[in-house]
C-alpha positions in Angstrom: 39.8 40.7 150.4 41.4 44.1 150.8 43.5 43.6 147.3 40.4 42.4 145.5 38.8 46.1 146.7 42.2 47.6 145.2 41.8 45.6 142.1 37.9 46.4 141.7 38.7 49.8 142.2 41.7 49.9 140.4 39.5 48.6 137.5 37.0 50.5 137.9 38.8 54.1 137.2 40.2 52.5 134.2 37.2 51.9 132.7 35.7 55.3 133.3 38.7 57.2 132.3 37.8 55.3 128.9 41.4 54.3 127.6 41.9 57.9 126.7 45.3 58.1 128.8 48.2 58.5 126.2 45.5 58.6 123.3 47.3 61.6 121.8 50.3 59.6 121.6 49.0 56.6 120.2 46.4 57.3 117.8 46.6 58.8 114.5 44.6 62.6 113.8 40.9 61.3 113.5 39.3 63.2 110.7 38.1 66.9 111.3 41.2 66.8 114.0 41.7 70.3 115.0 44.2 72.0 112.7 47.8 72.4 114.1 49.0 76.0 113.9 52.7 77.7 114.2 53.4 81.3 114.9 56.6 82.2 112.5 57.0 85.9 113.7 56.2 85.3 117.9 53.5 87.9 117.8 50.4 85.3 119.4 48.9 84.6 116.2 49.4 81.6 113.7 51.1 82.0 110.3 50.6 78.8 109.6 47.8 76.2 110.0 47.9 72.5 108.8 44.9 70.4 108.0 44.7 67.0 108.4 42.9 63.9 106.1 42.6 61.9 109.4 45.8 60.3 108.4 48.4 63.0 107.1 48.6 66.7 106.4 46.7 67.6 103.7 46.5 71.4 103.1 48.9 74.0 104.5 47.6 77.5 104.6 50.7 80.5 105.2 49.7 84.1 106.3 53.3 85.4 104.9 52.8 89.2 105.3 51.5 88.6 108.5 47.9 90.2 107.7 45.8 87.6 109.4 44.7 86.2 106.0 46.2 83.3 104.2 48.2 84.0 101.0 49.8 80.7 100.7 47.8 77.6 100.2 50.0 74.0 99.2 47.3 71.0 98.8 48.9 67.5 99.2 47.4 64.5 98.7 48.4 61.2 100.4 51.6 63.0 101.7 52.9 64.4 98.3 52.7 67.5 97.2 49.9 68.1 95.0 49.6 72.0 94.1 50.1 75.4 95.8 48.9 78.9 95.2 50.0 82.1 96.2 48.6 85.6 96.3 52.0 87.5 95.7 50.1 91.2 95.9 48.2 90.2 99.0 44.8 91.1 96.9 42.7 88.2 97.9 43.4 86.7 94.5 45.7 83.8 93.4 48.7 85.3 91.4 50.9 82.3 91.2 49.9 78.8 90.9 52.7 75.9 91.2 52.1 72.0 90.6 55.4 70.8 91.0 57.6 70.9 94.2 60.3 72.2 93.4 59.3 75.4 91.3 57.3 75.6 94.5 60.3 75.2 97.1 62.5 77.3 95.0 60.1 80.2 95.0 59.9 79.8 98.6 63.3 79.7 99.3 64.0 83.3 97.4 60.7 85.2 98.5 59.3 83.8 101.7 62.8 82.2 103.3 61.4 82.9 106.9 59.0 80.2 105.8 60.9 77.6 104.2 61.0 75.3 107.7 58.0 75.4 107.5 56.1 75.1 103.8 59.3 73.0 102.0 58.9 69.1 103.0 59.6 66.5 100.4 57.4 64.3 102.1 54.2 65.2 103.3 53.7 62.0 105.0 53.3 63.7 108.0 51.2 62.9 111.4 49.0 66.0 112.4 50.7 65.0 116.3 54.3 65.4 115.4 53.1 69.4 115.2 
C-alpha cells in the first residue's frame, strides 16, 4: 500500500508540474518567443537582439555604435538570408541596403568586424534556444 501512495503521489506532482521540466530543451521557440539578446562590448546592454518565426531566427537587429538604437537590421526568411539594412551615419535613416549575403558579409567583415560572430551565418536555420 505504502508504494501505491509513492506512486499516486509521485504521479500526482507530475501532472501538476505540467510536463514543463526540460521544455526549453525540447521544444522549438513558440511564436512571439522572447527575443534572444547578446552584449558584444560587456557594458549590460544588448547589441544584438534575434527574433524568432516560432521555428528559426528571422530578423537580426545590431546596435553597432553602441547608441542603444539599432542600425543594422538583416531579415531572413526560412533560415536564408533575405535582405539587410544599415544606417552607416547613425541618422535614423537606412543608408545602405544589401540583398545578397555576401555583399552583406563582406561589408561586415571591413566596417563592423567586432560583429561579424555574430551578423555573418550562411545558414540562418537557426533555433532561437541554441542563443
Amino acid at each position: 500500500m505504502k508504494n501505491i501512495s509513492v506512486l499516486v503521489v509521485i504521479l500526482l506532482v507530475l501532472f501538476l508540474m505540467g510536463g514543463r521540466l526540460g521544455y526549453s530543451q525540447l521544444a522549438p521557440a513558440p511564436q512571439g518567443a522572447a527575443p534572444k539578446t547578446y552584449d558584444v562590448n560587456s557594458d549590460g546592454k544588448p547589441d544584438v537582439i534575434y527574433h524568432g518565426d516560432g521555428k528559426y531566427v528571422s530578423k537580426v537587429e545590431a546596435d553597432t555604435n553602441y547608441d542603444g538604437r539599432p542600425d543594422v537590421v538583416v531579415h531572413i526568411k526560412d533560415g536564408k538570408f533575405e535582405s539587410a539594412e544599415v544606417d552607416t551615419d547613425y541618422d535614423g535613416k537606412t543608408d545602405k541596403k544589401f540583398n545578397d549575403a555576401p555583399s552583406f558579409n563582406k561589408w561586415v567583415n571591413e566596417n563592423k568586424p567586432g560583429f561579424n560572430d555574430k551578423l555573418n551565418k550562411t545558414d540562418w536555420r537557426i533555433d532561437l534556444m541554441d542563443f
